[in-house]
Backbone as a printed PyTorch tensor [residue, N CA C, xyz], in Angstrom:
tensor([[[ 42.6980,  98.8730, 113.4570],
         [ 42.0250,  98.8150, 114.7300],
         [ 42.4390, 100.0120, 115.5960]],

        [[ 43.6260, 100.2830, 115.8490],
         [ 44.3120, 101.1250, 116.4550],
         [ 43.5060, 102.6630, 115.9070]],

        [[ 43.1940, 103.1880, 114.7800],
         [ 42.5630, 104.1050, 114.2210],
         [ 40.9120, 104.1510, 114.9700]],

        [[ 40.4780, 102.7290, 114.2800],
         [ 38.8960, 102.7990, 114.9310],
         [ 38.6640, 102.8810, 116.6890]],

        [[ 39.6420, 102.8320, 117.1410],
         [ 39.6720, 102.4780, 118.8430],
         [ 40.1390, 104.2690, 119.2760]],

        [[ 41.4600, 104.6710, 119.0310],
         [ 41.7380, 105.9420, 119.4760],
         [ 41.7420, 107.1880, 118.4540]],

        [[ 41.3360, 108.1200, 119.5900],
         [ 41.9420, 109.5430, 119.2280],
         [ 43.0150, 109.8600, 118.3710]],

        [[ 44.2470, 109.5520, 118.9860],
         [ 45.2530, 109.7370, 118.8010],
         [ 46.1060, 108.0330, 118.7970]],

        [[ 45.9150, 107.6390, 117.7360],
         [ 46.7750, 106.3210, 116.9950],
         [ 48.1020, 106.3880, 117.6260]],

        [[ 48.6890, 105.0120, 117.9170],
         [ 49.6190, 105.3830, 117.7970],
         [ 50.2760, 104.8240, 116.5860]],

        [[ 51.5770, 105.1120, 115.8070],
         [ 51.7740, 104.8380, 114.4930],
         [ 52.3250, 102.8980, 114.3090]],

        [[ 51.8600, 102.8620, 112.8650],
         [ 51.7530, 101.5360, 112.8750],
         [ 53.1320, 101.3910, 113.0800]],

        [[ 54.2490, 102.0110, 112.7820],
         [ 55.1890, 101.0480, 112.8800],
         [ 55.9910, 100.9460, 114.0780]],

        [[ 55.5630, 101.7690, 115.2940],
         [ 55.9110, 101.5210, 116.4010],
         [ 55.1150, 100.1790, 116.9420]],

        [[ 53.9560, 100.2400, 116.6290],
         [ 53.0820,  99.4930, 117.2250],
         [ 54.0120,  97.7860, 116.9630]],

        [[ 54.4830,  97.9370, 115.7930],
         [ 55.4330,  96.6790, 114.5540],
         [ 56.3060,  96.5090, 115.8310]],

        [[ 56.8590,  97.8240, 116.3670],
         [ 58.1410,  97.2350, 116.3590],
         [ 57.9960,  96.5800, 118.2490]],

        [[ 56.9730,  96.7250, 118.7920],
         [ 56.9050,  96.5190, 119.9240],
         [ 56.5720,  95.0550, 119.6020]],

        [[ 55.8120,  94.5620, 118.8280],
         [ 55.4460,  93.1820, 118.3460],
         [ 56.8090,  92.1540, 117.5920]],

        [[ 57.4830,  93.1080, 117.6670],
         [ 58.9960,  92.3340, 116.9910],
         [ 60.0980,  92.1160, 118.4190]],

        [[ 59.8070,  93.4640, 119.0220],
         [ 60.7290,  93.3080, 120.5980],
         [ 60.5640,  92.2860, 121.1960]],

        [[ 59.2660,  92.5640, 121.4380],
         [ 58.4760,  91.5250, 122.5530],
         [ 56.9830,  91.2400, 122.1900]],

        [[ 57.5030,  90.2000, 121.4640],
         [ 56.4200,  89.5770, 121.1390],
         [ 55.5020,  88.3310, 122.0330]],

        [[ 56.2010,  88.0760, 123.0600],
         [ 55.2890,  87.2010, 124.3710],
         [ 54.5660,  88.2520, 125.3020]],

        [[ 54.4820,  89.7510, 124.9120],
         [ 53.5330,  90.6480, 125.4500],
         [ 52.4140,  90.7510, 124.5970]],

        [[ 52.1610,  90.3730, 123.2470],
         [ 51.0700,  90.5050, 122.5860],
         [ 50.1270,  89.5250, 122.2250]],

        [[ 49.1180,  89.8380, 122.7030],
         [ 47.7420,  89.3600, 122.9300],
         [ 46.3050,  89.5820, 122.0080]],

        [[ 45.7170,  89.0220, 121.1520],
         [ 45.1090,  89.2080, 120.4760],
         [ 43.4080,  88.4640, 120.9270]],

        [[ 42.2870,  88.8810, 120.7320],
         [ 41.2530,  88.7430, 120.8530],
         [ 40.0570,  88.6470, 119.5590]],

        [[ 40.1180,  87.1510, 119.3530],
         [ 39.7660,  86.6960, 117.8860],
         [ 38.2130,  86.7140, 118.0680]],

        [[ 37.4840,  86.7880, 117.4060],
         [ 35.6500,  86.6560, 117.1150],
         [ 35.3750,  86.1260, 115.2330]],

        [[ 34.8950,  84.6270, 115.1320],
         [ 34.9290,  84.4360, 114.2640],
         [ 35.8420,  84.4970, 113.0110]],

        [[ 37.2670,  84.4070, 113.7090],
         [ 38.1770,  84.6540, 112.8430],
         [ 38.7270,  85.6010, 112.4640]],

        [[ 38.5880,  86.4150, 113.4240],
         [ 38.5160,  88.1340, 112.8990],
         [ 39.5290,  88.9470, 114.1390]],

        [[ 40.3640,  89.3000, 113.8770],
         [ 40.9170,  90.2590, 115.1480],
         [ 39.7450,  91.0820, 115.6120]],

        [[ 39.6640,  90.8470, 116.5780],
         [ 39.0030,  92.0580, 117.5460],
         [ 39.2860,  92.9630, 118.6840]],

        [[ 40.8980,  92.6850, 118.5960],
         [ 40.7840,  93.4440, 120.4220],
         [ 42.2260,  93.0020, 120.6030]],

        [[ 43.6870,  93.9370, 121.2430],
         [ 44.2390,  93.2850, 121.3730],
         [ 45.1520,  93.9860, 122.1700]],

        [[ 46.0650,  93.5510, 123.1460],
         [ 47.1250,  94.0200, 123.7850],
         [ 48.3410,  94.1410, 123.5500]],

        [[ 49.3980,  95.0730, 123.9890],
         [ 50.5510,  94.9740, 123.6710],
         [ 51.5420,  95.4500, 124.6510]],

        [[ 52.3020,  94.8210, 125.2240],
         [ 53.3050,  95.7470, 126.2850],
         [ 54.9900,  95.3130, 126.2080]],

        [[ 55.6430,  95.5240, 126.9150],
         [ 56.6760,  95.7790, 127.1680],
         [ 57.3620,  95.7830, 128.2710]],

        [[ 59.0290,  95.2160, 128.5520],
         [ 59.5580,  95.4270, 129.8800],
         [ 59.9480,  96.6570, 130.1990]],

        [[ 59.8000,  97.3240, 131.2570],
         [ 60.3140,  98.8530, 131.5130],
         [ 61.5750,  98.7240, 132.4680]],

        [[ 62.6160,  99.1170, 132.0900],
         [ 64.4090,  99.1600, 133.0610],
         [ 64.1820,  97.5040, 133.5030]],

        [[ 63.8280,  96.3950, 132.9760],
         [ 63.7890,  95.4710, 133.2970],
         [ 63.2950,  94.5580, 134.5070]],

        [[ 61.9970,  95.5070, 135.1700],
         [ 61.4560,  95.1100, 136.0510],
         [ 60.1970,  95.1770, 136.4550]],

        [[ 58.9860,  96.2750, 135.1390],
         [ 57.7930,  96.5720, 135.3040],
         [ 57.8680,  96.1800, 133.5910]],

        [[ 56.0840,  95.5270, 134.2600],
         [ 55.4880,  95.2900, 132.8430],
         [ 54.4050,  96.5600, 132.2340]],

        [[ 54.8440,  97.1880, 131.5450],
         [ 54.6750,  98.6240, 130.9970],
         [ 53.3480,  97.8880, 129.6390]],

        [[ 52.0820,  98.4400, 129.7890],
         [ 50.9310,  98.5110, 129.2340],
         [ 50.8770,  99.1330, 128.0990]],

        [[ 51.5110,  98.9880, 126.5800],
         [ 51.3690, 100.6030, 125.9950],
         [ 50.1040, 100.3060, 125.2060]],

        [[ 49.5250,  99.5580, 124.9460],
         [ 48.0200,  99.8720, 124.1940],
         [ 47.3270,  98.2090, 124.4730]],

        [[ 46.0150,  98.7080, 124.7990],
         [ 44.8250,  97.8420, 124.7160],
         [ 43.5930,  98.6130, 124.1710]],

        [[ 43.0880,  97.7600, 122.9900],
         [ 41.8780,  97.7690, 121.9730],
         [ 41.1270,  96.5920, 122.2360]],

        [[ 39.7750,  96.8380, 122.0100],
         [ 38.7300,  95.8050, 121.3890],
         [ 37.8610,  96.9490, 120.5790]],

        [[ 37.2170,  96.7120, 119.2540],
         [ 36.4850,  97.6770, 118.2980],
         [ 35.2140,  97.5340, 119.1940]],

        [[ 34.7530,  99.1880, 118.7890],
         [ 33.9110,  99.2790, 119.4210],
         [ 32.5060,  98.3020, 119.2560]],

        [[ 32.7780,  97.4780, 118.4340],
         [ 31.1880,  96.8710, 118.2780],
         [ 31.2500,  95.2700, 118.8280]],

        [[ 32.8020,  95.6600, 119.7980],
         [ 32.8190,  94.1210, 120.3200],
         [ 33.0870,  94.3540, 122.0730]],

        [[ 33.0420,  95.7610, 122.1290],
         [ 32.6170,  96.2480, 123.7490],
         [ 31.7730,  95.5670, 124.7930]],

        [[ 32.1950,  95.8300, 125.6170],
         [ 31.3880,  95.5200, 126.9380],
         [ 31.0240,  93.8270, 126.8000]],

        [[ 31.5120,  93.0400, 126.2250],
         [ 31.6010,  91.6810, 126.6010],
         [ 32.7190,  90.8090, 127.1240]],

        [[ 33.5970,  91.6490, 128.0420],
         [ 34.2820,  91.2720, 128.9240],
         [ 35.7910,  90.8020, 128.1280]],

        [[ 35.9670,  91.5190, 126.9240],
         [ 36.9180,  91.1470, 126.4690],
         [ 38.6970,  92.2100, 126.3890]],

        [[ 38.0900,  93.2600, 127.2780],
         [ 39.1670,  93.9860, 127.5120],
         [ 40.0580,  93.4150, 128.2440]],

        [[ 38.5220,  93.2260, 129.4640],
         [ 39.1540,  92.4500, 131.0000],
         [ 39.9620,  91.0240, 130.4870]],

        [[ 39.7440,  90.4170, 129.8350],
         [ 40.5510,  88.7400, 129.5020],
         [ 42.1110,  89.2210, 128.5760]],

        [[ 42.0030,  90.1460, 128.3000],
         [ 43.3280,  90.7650, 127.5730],
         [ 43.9800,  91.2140, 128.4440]],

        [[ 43.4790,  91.9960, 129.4370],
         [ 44.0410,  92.5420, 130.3990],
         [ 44.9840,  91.3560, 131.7050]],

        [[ 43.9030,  90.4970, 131.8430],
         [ 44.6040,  89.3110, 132.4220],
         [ 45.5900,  89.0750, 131.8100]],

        [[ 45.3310,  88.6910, 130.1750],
         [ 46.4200,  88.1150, 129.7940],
         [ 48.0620,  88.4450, 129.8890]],

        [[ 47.7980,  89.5660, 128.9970],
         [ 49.3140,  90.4460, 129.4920],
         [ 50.0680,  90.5600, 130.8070]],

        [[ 48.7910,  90.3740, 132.0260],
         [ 49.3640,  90.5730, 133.6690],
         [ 50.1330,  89.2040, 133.3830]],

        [[ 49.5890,  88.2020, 133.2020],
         [ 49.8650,  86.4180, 133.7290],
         [ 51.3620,  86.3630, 133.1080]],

        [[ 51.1950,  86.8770, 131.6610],
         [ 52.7680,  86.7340, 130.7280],
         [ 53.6290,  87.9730, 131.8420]],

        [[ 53.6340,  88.8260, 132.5030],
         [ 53.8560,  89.4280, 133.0520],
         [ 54.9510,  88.8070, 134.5020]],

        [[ 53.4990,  88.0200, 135.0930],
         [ 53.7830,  87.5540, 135.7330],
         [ 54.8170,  85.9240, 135.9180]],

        [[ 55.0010,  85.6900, 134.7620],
         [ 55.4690,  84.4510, 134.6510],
         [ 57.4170,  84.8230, 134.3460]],

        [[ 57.1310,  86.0200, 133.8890],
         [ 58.8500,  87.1480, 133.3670],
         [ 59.0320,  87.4130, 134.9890]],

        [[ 58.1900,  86.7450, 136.1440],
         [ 58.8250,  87.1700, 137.3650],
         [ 58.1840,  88.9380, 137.9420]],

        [[ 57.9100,  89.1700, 136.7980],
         [ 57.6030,  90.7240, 137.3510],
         [ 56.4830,  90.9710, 137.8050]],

        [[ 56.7260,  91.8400, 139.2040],
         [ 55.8910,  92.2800, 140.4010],
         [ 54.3670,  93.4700, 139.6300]],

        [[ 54.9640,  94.4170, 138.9380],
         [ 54.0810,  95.4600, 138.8840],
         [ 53.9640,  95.7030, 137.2880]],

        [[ 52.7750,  96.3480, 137.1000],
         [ 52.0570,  96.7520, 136.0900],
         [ 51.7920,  98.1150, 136.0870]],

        [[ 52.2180,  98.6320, 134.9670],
         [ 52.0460, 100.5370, 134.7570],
         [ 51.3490, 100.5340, 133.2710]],

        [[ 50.6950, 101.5130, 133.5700],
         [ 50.1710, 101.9580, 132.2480],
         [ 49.7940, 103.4820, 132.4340]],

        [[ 49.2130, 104.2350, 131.0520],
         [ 48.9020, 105.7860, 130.9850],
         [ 47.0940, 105.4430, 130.2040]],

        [[ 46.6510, 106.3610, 130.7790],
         [ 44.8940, 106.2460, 130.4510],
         [ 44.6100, 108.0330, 130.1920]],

        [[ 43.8110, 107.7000, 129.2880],
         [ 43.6530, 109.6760, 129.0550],
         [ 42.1650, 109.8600, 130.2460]],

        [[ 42.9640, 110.6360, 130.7810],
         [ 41.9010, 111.2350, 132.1730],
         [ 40.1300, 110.7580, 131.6660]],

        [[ 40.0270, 111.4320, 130.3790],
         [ 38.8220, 111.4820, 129.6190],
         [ 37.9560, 110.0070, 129.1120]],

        [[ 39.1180, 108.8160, 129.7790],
         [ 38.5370, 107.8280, 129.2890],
         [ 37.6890, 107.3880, 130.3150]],

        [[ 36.6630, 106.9530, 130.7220],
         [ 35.6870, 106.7920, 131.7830],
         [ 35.4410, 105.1560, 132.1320]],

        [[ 35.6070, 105.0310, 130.7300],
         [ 35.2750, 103.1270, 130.7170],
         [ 36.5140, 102.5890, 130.8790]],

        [[ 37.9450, 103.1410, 130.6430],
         [ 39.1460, 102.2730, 130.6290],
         [ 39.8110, 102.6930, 131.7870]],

        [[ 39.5000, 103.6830, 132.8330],
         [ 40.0210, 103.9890, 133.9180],
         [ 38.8390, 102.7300, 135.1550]],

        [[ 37.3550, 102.9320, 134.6310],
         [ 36.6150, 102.2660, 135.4130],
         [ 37.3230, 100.3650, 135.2690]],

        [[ 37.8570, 100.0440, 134.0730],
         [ 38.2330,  98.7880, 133.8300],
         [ 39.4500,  98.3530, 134.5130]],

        [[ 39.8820,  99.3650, 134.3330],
         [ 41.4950,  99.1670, 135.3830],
         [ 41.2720,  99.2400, 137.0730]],

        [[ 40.9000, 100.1490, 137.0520],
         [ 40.3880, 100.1950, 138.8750],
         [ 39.3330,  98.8880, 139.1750]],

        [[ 38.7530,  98.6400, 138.4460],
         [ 37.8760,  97.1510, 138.9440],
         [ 38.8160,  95.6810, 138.8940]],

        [[ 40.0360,  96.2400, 138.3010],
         [ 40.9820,  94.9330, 137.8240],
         [ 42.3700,  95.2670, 139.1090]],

        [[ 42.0670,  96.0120, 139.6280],
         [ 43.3160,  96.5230, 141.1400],
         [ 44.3500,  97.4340, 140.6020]],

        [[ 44.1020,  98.2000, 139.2120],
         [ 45.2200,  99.2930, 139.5310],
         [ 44.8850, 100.0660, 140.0700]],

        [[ 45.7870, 101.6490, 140.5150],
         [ 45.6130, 102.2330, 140.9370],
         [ 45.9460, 103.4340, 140.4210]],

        [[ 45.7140, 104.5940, 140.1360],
         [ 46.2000, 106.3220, 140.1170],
         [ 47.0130, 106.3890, 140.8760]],

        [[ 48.3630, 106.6870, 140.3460],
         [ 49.8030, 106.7710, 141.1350],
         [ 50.1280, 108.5940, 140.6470]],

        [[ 49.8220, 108.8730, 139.6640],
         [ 49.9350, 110.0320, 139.1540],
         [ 49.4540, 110.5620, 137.7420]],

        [[ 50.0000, 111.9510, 137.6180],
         [ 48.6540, 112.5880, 136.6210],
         [ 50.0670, 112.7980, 135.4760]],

        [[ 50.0590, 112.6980, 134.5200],
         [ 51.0290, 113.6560, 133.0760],
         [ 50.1490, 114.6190, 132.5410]],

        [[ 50.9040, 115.9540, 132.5070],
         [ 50.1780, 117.1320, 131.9500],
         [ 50.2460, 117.0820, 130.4290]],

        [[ 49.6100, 117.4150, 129.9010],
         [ 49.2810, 117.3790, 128.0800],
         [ 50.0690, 116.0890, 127.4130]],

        [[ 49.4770, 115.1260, 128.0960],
         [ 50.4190, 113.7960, 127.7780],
         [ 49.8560, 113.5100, 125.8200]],

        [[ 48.5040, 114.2950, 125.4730],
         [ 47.9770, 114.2720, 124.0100],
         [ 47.9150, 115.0160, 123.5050]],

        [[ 47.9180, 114.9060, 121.9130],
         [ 48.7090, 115.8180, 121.1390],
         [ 47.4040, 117.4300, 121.0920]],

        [[ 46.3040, 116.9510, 121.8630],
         [ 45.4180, 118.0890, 122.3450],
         [ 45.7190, 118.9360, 123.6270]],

        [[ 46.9500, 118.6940, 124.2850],
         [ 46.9010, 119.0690, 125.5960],
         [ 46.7290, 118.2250, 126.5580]],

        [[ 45.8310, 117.2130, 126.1720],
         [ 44.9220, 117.0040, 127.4950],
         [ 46.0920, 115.8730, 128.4540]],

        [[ 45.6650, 115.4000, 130.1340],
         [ 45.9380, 114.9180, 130.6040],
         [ 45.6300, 112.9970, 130.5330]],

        [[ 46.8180, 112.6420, 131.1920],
         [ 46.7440, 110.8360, 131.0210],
         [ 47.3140, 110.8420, 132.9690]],

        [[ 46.2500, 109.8250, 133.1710],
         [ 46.4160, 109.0590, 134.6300],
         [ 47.7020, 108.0940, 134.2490]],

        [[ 48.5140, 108.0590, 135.2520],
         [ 49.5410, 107.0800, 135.1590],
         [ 48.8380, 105.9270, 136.6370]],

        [[ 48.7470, 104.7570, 135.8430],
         [ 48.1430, 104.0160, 136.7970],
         [ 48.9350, 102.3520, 137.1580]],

        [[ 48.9980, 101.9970, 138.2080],
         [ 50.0770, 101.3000, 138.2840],
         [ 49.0290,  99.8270, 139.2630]],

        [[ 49.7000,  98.7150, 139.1370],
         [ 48.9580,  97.3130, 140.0170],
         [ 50.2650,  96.7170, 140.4230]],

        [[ 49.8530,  96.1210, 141.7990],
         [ 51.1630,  95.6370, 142.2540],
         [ 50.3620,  93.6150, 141.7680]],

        [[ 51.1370,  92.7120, 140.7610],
         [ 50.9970,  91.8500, 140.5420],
         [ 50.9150,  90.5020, 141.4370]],

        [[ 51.8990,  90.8070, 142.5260],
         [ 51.8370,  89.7670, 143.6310],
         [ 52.4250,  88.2500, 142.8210]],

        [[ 52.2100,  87.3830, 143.5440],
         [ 52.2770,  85.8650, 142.8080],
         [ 51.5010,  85.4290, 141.5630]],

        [[ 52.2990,  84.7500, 141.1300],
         [ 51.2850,  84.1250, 139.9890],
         [ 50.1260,  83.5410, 139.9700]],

        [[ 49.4720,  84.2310, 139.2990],
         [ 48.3060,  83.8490, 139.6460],
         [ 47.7080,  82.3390, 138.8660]],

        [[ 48.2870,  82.1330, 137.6850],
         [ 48.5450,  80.7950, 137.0840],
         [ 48.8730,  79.7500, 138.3120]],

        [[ 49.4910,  80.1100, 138.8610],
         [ 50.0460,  78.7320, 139.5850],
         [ 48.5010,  78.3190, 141.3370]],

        [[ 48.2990,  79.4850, 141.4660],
         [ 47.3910,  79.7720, 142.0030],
         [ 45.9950,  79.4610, 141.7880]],

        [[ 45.3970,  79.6450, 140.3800],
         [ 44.5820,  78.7720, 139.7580],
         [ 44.8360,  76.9270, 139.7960]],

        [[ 45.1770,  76.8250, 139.6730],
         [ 46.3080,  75.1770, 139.7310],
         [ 46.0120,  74.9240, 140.6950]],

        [[ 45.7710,  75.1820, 141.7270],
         [ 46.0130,  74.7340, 143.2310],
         [ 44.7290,  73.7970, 143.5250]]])
């Protein structure tokens, strides 16, 4: 998936080992039995929930299944107590910068040749607030 989704993969066995660290950050998005789409993150200095990859294949796009992954990871996020959400987006992505800004992050800053082309990645950050689980509940 990681191949059919990016440019620049990142390698499977990092991807392993983030799923072995912390595995209550990973989030998967099933269709008929089938992986389709999935999240993965991490604690950063023990106080931000750090974004390092979200997929859905492209032929399972635009049916709102980034956005429900994206929740997901915030809520597990939010339940570890932690306030904020960071992630890196390649400038060039149009649909995953538009997905994040409609979901309340924000452009905090730019990394220069953050890909192995040069090119630039938005560092984009959401302040999480309360749980929103418990908030639903109400």
């Amino acid at each position: 998936m990681e191949v059919r989704c990016f440019e620049y993969p990142y390698p499977a066995r990092l991807l392993f080992a983030f799923i072995v660290l912390f595995p209550e950050y990973y989030f998967v998005a099933e269709c008929n039995d089938t992986v389709v789409g999935y999240v993965i993150g991490f604690v950063e200095r023990g106080e931000v929930g750090h974004i390092a990859s979200i997929a859905v294949l492209p032929e399972y796009r635009g049916r709102g299944l980034g956005k429900k992954l994206l929740g997901a990871i915030e809520d597990a996020f939010r339940k570890k107590g932690l306030r904020e959400a960071v992630l890196e987006v390649s400038v060039k992505n149009k649909i995953a910068i538009n997905l994040y800004l409609s979901s309340g992050y924000r452009i905090v800053g730019r990394m220069k040749n953050y890909y192995p082309d040069g090119s630039d990645a938005f560092i984009m950050r959401k302040t999480l607030g309360e749980n929103k689980i418990k908030e639903e509940n109400k």
